[in-house]
N, C-alpha and C positions, 0 to 999 in steps of 0.2 A: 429571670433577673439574675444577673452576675453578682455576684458578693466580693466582696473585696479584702484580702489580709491585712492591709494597710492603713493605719488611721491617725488625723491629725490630735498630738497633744490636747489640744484646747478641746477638743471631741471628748475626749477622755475625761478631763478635767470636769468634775460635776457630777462625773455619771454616776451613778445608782449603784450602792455594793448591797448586796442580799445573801443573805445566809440560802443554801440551795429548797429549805422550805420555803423560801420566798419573801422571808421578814425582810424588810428593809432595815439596816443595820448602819447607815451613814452615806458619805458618799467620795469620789476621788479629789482629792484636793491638790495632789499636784503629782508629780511623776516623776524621781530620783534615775538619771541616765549615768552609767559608768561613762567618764568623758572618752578614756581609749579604744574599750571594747565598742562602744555606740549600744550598747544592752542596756535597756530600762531593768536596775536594779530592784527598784520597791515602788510601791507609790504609799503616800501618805492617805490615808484614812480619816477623813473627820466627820465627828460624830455628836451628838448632845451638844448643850447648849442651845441658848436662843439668838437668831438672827447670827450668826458666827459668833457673840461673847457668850465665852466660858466653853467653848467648842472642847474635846479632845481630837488630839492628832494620835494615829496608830500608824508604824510604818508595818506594810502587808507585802512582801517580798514577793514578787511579779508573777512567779512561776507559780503562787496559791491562788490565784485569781484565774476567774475562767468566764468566756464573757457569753452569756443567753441568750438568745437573740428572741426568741418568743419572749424576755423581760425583757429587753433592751438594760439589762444591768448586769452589773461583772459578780461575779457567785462566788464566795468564799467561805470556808471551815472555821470559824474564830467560835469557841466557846465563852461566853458572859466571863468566866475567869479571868480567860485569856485579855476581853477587853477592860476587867478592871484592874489588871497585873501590869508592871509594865516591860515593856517601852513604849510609855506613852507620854503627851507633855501636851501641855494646857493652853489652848492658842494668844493668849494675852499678854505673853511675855517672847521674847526676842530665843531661837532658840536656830540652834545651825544641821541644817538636815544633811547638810552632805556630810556631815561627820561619821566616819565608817566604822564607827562605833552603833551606831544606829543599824545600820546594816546587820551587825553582828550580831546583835540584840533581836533583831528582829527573826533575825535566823533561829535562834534559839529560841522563842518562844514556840513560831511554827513548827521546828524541828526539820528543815529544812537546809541543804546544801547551798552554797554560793548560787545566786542567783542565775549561773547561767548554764548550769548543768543538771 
């Protein structure tokens, strides 16, 4: 069977994020694309909460995500700190993700370089 590099947005949207012991830890809720480079910058993380109220959103910066295919879920390094420190925000209010502030923030938690190097 051929595997393929390539995968539609809304694929991604939903998917499964796991800590690499295998916890399930939330899932993709949306995917932040730099508009010039065409490079998915981060995706948003949500997590807790029931039925999406009182969700949190963690943005997880592209390049810390690795996707498992014996999980079919994308694997990430996030320590419990990490998800109760932020940058994070509370899905029930109005809140603007492409603010490249987020980015930055996000960087900094991971300890991670611009997203596309």
């Amino acid at each position: 069977m051929m595997t393929r590099n390539l995968i539609a947005s809304d694929r991604v949207e939903g998917a499964a994020v796991c800590r690499s012991s295998g916890e399930k830890i939330g899932t993709i809720e949306r995917l932040m694309i730099d508009k010039h480079s065409g490079q998915v910058a981060y995706a948003v993380l949500s997590f807790g909460g029931l039925l999406h109220f009182g969700a949190k959103h963690f943005p997880v910066p592209w390049a810390s995500l690795s996707y498992n295919a014996v999980r079919k879920a994308y694997e990430v390094d996030i320590t419990e700190e990490q998800l109760r420190n932020p940058p994070l925000f509370v899905g029930d209010h109005e809140f603007d993700w492409g603010d490249l502030s987020r980015e930055i923030a996000a960087r900094n938690v991971h300890r991670t370089n611009h997203y596309w190097e």
